[in-house]
C-alpha positions as a printed Julia matrix, in Angstrom:
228×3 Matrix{Float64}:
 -37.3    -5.3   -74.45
 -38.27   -2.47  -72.26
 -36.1     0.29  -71.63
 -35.83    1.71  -68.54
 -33.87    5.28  -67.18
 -31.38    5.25  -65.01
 -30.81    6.25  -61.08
 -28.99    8.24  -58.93
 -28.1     5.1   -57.38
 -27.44    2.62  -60.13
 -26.49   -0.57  -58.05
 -29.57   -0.58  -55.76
 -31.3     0.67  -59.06
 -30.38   -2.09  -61.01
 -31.05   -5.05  -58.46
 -34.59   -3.65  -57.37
 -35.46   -3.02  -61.13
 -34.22   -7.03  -62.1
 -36.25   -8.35  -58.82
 -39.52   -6.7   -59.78
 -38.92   -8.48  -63.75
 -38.23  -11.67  -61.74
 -41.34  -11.63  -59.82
 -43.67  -10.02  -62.24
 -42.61  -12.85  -64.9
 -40.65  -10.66  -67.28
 -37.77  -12.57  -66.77
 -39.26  -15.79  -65.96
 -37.77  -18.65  -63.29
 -35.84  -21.29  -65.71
 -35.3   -18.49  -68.47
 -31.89  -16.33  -69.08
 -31.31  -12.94  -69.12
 -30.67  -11.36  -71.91
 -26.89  -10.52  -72.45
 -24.67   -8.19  -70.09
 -24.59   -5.68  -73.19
 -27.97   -5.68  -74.31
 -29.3    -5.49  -70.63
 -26.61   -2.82  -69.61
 -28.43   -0.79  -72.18
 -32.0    -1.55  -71.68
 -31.28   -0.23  -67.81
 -29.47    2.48  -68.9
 -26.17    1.48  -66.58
 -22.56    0.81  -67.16
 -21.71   -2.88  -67.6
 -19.8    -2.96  -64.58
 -22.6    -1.82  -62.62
 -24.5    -4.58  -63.75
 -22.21   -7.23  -62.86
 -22.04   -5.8   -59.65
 -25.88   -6.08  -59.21
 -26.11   -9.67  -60.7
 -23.6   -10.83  -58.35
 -25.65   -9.41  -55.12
 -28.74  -11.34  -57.0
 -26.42  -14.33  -57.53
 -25.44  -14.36  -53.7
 -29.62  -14.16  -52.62
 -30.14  -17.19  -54.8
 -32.6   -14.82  -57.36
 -30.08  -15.87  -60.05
 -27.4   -18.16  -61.11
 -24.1   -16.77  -62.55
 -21.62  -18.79  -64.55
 -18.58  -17.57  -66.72
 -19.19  -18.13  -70.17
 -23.33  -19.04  -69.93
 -26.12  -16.75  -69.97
 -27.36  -15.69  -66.34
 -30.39  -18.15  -65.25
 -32.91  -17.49  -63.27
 -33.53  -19.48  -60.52
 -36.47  -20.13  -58.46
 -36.33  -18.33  -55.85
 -38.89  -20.3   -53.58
 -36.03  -23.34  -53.95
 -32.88  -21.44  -54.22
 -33.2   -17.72  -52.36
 -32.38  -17.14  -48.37
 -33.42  -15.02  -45.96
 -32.7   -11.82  -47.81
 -35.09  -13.01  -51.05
 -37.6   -13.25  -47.88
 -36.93   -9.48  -47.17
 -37.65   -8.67  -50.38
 -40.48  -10.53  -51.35
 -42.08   -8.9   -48.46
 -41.79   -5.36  -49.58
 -43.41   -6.64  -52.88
 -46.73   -7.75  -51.37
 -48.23   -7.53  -54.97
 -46.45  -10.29  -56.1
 -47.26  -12.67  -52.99
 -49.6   -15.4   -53.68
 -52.63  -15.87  -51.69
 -51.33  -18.1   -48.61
 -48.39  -16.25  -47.84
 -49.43  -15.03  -44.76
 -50.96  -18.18  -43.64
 -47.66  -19.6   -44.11
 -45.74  -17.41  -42.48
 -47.92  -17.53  -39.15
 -47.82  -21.34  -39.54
 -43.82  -20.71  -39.2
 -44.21  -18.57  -36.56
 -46.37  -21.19  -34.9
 -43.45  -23.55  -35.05
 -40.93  -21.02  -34.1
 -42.38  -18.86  -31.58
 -43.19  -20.93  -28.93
 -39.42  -22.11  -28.91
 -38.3   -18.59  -28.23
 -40.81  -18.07  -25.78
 -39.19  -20.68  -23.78
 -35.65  -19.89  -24.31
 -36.81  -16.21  -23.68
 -38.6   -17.05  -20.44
 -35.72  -19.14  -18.99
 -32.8   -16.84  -19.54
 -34.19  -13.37  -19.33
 -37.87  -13.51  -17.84
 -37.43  -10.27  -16.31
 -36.94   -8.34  -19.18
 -39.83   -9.78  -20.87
 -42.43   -9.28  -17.69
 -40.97   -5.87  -18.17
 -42.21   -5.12  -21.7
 -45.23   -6.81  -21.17
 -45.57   -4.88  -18.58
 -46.78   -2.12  -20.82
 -49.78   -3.82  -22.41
 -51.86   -2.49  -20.09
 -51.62    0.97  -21.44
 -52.16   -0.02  -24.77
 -54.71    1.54  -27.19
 -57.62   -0.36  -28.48
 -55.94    0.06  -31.8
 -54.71   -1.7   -34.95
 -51.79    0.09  -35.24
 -50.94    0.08  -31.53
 -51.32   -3.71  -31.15
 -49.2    -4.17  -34.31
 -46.27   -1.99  -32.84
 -46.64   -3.83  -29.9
 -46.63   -7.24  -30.96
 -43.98   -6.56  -33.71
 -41.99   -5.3   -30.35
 -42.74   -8.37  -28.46
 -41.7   -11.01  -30.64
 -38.38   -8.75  -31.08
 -37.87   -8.58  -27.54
 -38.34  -12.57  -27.26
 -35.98  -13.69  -29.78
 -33.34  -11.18  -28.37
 -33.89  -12.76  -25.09
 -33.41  -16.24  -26.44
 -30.02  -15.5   -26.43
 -29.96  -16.98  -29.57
 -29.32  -14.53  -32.47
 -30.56  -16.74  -35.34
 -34.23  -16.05  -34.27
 -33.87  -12.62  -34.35
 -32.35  -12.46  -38.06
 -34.95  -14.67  -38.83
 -37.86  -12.38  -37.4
 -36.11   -8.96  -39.03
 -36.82  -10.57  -42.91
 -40.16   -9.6   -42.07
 -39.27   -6.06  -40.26
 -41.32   -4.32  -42.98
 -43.6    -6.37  -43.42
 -44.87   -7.62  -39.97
 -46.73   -4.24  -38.84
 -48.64   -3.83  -42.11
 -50.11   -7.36  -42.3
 -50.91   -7.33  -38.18
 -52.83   -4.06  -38.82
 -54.88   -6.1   -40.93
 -55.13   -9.16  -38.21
 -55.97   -6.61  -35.31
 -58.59   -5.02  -36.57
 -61.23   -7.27  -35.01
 -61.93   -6.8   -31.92
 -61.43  -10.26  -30.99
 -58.08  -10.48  -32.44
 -56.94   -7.68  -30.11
 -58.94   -9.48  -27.19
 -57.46  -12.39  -27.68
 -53.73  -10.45  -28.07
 -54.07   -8.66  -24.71
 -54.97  -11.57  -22.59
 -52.26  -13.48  -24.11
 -50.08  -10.88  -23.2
 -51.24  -10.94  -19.63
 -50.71  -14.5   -19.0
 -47.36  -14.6   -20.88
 -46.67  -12.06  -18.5
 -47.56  -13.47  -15.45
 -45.35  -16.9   -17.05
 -42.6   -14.64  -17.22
 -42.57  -13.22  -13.42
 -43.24  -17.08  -12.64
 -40.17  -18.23  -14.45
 -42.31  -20.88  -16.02
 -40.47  -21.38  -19.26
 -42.32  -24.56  -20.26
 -46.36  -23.17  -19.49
 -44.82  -19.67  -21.71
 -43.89  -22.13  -24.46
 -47.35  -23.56  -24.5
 -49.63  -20.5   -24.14
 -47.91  -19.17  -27.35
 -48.52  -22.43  -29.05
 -52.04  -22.0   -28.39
 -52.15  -18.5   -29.03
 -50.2   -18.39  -32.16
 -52.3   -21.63  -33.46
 -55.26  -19.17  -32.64
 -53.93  -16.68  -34.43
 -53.63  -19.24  -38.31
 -58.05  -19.66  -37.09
 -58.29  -16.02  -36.59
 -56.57  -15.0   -40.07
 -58.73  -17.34  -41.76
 -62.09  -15.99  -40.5
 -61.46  -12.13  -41.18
């Protein structure tokens, strides 16, 4: 088994180090890990450190943990939460192909709900951001910010905090893959009038017309990915 050196921080050290063995098939879903001792060792950390970091893995659903039995691992597509989604994101090497059209096919079921809920309890804050759009640069980068902003500003609106934890799994993620999706022209064309008539929605109050623009636009968006 490989040995690795140890960190200044030992905890984070440990759990980053066992996620990247995890996903890179080192320690494979359905096997065990190989005993505290003997992995202690092979990190180069105190056993108590360990147990510390298999018990934060154990808690994401990465790994089950039972007194007396070898640590499994688990699959994490079946088993993990939200925070396995945060990390699998900052590991884009280890995604498989239709990640990202899955997670704008999510989006496409979730985002038009917070539009509405957005619209009908705060539309004036979100005519206000949108309100900014029209300064925007012709950029990748600045259409990513934007957007990333956007969909923030909707789920906060919602008044319902679940979306928002939901949408901040991908918070390192999201900008990096919509640089990639706005750099066609027509993706940012297509962005910025969908930001104008969202906007208009919003000073109209019309919760139910939001809600189906960003059905549109987001199932746009799944068409638009494809053909890059």
């Amino acid at each position: 088994m490989q040995t690795w050196s140890a960190p200044q921080r030992p905890n984070d050290y440990a759990e980053q180090t066992l996620v990247k063995a995890i996903l890179d098939g080192t320690f494979a879903v359905g096997a065990t890990l190989p005993g505290e001792r003997t992995l202690a060792a092979a990190l180069g950390i105190t056993r108590p450190t360990l147990r510390e970091a298999l018990q934060r893995l154990a808690r994401d659903g990465w790994v089950t943990v039972q007194h007396g039995k070898a640590t499994a691992v688990n699959d994490y597509w079946l088993d993990g939460g939200l925070n396995v989604l945060g990390t699998l994101v900052q590991h884009s090497e280890q995604l498989p192909p239709d990640f990202i059209a899955n997670l704008l096919a999510v989006r496409l079921q979730l985002a038009p709900a917070y539009t509405e809920a957005a619209v009908t309890h705060n539309p004036t804050a979100i005519s206000s951001y949108l309100a900014g759009h029209i300064q925007l640069p012709d950029t990748p980068a600045a259409y990513a910010a934007f957007d990333w902003q956007l969909h923030r500003h909707l789920t906060l609106a919602s008044e319902n905090p679940i979306y928002t934890l939901i949408l901040n799994g991908f918070a390192n993620f999201y900008e990096q893959m919509a640089q990639l999706y706005f750099a066609t022209a027509v993706a940012r064309t297509t962005s910025y009038a969908f930001y104008t008539d969202l906007q208009q929605l919003a000073v109209a109050g019309d919760a139910p017309a939001a809600a189906a623009l960003c059905r549109q636009v987001m199932q746009e968006s799944i068409t638009l990915w494809g053909n890059r």
